[in-house]
C-alpha atoms as one frame of an Amber mdcrd trajectory, in Angstrom:
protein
 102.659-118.677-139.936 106.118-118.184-139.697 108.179-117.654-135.745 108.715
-113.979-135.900 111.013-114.468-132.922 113.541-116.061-134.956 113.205-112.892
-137.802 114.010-110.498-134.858 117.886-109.757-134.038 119.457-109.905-131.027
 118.948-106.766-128.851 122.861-106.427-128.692 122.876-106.307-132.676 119.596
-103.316-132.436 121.192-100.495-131.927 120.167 -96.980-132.841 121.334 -93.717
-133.201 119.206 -90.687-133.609 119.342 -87.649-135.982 118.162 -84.687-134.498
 117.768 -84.109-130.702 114.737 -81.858-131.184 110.960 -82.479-129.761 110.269
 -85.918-132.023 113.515 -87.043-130.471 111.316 -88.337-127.255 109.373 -90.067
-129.385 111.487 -92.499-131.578 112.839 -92.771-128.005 109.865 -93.816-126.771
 109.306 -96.313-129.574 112.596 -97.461-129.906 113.103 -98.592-126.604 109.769
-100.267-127.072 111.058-102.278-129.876 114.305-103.032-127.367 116.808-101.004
-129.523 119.672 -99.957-127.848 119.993 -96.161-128.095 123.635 -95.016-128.752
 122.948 -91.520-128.809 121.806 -88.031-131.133 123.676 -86.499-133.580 122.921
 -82.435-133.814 125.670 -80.217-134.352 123.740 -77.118-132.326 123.379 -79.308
-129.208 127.183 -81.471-129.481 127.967 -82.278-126.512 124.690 -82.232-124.523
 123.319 -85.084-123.036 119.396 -85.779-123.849 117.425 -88.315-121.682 120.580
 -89.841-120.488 121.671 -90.552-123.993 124.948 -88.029-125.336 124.428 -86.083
-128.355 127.383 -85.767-131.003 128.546 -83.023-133.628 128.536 -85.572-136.341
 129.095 -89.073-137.588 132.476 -88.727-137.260 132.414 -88.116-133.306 130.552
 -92.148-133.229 134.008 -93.345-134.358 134.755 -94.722-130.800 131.683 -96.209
-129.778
């Protein structure tokens, strides 16, 4: 059986950004963060601008240019 630990990428090279910031949005949270992804944020053009569980929520790809 192969290490799996060796499959699995570094937790600075898991990160994850989220479409939609409605009610499954705590759950790939949940599970993400589980996994050790890094969450970047939500992207939801209603709710730009908000913050959800810490995390910001943009317009659109184009507002994760500076990250």
């Amino acid at each position: 059986m192969k290490n799996m630990e060796n499959q699995i990428p570094a937790k600075r090279e898991r990160q994850l950004i989220i479409i939609g910031a409605g009610g499954h949005a705590s759950n790939i949270v949940n599970v993400a963060l589980s996994l050790n992804y890094s969450i970047l944020g939500f992207i939801h053009n209603q709710r730009a601008r908000e913050k959800l569980f810490e995390y910001p929520i943009f317009c659109d790809l184009n507002d994760i240019d500076n990250l």
